[in-house]
N, C-alpha and C positions, 0 to 999 in steps of 0.2 A: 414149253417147247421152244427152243431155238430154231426158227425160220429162216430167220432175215437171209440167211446165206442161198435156201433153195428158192422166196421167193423172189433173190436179188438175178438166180441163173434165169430161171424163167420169164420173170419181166424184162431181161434182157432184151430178150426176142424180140418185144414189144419194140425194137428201131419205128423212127420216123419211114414214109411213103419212101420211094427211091426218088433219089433226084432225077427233075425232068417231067417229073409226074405227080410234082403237088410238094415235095422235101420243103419246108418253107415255115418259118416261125407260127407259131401259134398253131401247129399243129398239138390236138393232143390226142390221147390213145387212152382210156379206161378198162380195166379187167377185174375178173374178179378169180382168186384164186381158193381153192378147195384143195385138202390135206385127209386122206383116208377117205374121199368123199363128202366131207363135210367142210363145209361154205367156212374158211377161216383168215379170209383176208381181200385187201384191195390194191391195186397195181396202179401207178397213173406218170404217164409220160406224157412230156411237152418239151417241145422246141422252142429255147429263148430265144434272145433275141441276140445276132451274129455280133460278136468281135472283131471285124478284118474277116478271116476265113475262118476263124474258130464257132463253133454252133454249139453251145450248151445243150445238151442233150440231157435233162432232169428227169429222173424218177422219184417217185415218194411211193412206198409202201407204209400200211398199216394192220395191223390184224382186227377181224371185224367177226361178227356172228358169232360162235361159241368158240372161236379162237381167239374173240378180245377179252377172255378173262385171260387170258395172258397178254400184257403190253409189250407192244414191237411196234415201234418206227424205225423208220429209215428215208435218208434225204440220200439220193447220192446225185452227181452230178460228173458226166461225160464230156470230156473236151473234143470233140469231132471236128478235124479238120476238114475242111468241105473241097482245098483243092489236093491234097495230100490221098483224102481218101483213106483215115486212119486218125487214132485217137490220139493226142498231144499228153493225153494223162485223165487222171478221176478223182473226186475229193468224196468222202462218204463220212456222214455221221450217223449214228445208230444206236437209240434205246431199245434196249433188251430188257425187262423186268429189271427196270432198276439200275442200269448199267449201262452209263453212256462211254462210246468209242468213235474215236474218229482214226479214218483212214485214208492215205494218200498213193496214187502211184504218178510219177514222173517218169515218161519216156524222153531219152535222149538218141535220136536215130542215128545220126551222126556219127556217134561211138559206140553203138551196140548195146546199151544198156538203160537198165530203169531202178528206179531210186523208189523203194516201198517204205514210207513209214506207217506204222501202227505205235494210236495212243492208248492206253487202256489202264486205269485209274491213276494217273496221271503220271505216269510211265511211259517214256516216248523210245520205241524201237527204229532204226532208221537203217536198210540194207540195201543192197545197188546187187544186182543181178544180173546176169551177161542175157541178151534176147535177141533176134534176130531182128535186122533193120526194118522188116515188114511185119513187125509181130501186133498183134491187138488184142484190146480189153474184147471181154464177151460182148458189150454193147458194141461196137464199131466192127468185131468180125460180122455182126451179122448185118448193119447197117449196109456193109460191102455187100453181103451175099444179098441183099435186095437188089443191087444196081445189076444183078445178073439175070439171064435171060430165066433161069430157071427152070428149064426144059427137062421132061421125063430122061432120065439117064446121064445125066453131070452129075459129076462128082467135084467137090475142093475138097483141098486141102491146106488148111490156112494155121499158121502159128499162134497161138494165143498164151496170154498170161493170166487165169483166172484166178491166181494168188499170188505167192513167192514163185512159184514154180512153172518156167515157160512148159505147155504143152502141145497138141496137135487137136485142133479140130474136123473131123472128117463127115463133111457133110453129103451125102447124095440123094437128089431127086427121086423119089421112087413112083409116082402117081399122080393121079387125078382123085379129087372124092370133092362129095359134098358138104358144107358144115353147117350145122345147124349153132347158133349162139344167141345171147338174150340181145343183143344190136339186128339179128337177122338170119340168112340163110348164105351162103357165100360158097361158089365154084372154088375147089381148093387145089390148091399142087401139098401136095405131102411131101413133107423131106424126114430123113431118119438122120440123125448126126450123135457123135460118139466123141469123147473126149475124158481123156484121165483127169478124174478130180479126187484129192484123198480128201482122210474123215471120216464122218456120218454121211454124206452126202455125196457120197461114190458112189459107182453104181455102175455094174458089169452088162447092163441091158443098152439099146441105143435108146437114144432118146426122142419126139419126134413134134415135128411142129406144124404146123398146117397156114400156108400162105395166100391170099385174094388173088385166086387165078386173073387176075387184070395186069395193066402197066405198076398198078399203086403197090403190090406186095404186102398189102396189110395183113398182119396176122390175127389170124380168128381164135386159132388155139394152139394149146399146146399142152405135152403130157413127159413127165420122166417117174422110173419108179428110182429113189435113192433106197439107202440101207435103211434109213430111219421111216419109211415108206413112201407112197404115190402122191405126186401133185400135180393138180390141173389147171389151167391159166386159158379163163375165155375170153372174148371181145365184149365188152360191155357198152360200150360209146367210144362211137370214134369222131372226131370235130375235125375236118382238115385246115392246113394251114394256109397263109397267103399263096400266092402266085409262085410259082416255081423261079430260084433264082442261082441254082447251079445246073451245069448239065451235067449226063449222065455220062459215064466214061466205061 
């Protein structure tokens, strides 16, 4: 079973604390992710260490429990601008059963467009696509939707590129709930958010994440049903990081 892709959206989520509230190296984020209900994988984000204003933002997924008779990694890594408030680009390598690929995206704000290359057995594809000057990877849209108040009834609406193809992500606030997860029990703000992705990994339903009713924004959980079916993404360990050393905007 080919993952990497659904548990590359869902880990997403998994953004650093908001800045102001802890955003800070060395933070990292642990999850565990389940596919039909059953335990098939592990999520793990951490904040390098800054460049100037750029903040590597690292994920590393694996498949684990009766999902590692099938092999998947994945390394990717986020460039987050920290005074920009948006992503500079991504670099991703990824074994599949057997089948290593890497992938790059380059934003260039300036002129409205971003440069996708994909490697894949040693075949290198390279395409530039028109995007809007405020457009973001799935990691950095939601990094942004942390630094927001998050309050019952906001709505966004923010431009994203979660392939070749820019589209709309539309996120709104819907509640309050509680969440129960293996790190704890956490006061939650529920958000539902929707966005056109093709493939296997479409899906006509919204999709919904649940966030640390506090300043921090950390996410507890999260749930999407795609075509190929349901995945769950919980809090597993959360480690925060130094001292907070942007503010929030």
């Amino acid at each position: 079973m080919n993952v990497l892709a659904a548990l590359g959206l869902l880990a997403a989520l998994a953004a650093p604390e908001r800045a102001g509230a802890g955003f800070a190296p060395g933070e990292e984020t642990v999850f565990d992710v389940s596919y039909l209900h059953v335990r098939t994988g592990e999520g793990r984000i951490v904040i390098g260490k800054p460049e100037g204003d750029v903040w590597p933002v690292v994920f590393q997924a694996r498949t684990a429990g009766l999902g590692g008779l099938v092999d998947v990694r994945e390394h990717l890594v986020s460039y987050w601008d920290a005074a920009a408030l948006c992503s500079r680009g991504s670099d991703l390598r990824a074994y599949e059963v057997g089948d290593l690929h890497v992938d790059s995206t380059r934003f260039d704000r300036l002129n409205g467009s971003a440069t996708i290359t994909v490697e894949r057995k040693g075949k290198k594809k390279v395409k530039t696509v028109a995007v809007p000057g405020d457009v973001h990877e799935l990691t950095s849209a939601f990094l942004w939707l942390r630094l927001q108040p998050l309050e019952p009834g906001e709505r966004h609406e923010l431009p994203v590129l979660p392939g070749s193809k820019p589209t709309t992500l539309v996120v709104e606030v819907v509640g309050r709930e509680r969440v129960d997860t293996p790190a704890g029990s956490f006061p939650a703000v529920k958000l539902r958010f929707h966005t056109e992705i093709e493939g296997k990994f479409s899906t006509q339903r919204p999709m919904w994440m649940w966030l640390s009713d506090d300043p921090r924004h950390v996410l507890v959980r999260a749930s999407a049903d795609f075509a190929i079916g349901s995945m769950v993404l919980v809090l597993k360990r959360y480690t925060p990081g130094g001292a907070a050393t942007a503010d929030a905007r």
